[in-house]
C-alpha positions in Angstrom: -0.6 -21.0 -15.3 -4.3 -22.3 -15.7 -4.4 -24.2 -12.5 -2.6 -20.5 -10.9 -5.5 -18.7 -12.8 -8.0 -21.5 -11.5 -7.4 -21.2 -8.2 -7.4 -17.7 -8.1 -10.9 -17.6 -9.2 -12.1 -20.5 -7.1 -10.8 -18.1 -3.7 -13.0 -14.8 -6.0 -16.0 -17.2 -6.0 -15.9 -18.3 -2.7 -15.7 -14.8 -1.5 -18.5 -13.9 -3.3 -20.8 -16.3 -2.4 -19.9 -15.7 1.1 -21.1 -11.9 0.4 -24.0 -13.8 -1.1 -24.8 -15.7 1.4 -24.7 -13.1 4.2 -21.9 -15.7 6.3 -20.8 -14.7 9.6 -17.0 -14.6 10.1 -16.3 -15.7 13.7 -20.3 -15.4 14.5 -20.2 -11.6 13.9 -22.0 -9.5 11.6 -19.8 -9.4 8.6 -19.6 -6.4 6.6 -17.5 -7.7 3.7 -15.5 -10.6 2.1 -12.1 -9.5 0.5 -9.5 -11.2 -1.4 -6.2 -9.3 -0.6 -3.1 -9.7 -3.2 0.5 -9.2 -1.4 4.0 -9.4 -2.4 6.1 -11.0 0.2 9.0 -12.8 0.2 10.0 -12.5 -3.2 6.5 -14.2 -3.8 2.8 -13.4 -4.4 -0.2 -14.9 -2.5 -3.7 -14.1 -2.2 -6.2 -14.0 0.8 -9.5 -14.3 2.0 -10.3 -12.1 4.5 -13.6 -11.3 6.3 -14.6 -7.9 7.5 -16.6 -7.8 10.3 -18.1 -5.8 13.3 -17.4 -5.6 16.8 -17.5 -3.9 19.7 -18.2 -0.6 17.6 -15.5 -0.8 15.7 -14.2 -2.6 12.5 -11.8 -6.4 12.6 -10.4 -8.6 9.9 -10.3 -12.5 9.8 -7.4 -14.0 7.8 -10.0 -16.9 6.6 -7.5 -18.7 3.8 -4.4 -17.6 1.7 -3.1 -19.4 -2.0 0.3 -19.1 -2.9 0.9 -18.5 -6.4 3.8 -20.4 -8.1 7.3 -18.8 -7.7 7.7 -18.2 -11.0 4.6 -16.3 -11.8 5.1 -12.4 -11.2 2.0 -9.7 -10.4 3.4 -7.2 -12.9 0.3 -4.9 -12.2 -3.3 -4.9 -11.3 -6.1 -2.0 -12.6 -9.7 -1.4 -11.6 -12.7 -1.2 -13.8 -11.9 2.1 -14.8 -8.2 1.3 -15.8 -6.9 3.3 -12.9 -4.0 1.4 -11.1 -3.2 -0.2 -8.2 -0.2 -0.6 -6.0 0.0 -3.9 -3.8 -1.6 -5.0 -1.3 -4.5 -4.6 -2.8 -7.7 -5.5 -1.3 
């Protein structure tokens, strides 16, 4: 669970300093850096995903995904204001 919770934070980090760091996604102006949670497969898994500009309109870049262990279940996720949210979540 520690090294589930680890990586988890090591992908929100990355993101963020990405964001920080104003880094291009597939040398395009990128607009944002998101982790996306998903169910699938009876599983859970997490991506990075940039955001970016082009051609007028608006793309997404699967950048990296973590798999969390089998036997840990997403039971449910809530914002900042304790509103909550249905997967995927971005």
């Amino acid at each position: 669970m520690k090294s589930t919770a680890s990586d988890i934070q090591t992908q929100l980090r990355v993101a963020q300093a990405n964001a920080t760091t104003n880094l291009k996604c597939k040398d395009f102006t990128t607009k944002a850096w998101k982790i996306q949670f998903i169910s699938s497969g009876g599983g859970f898994s997490a991506r990075t995903v940039c955001e970016y500009e082009v051609d007028g309109g608006v793309a997404e870049e699967f950048v990296s995904s973590y798999n969390l262990n089998p036997n840990i279940v997403i039971e449910s996720l809530t914002d900042s204001t304790g509103t909550s949210c249905d997967l995927p979540v971005t």
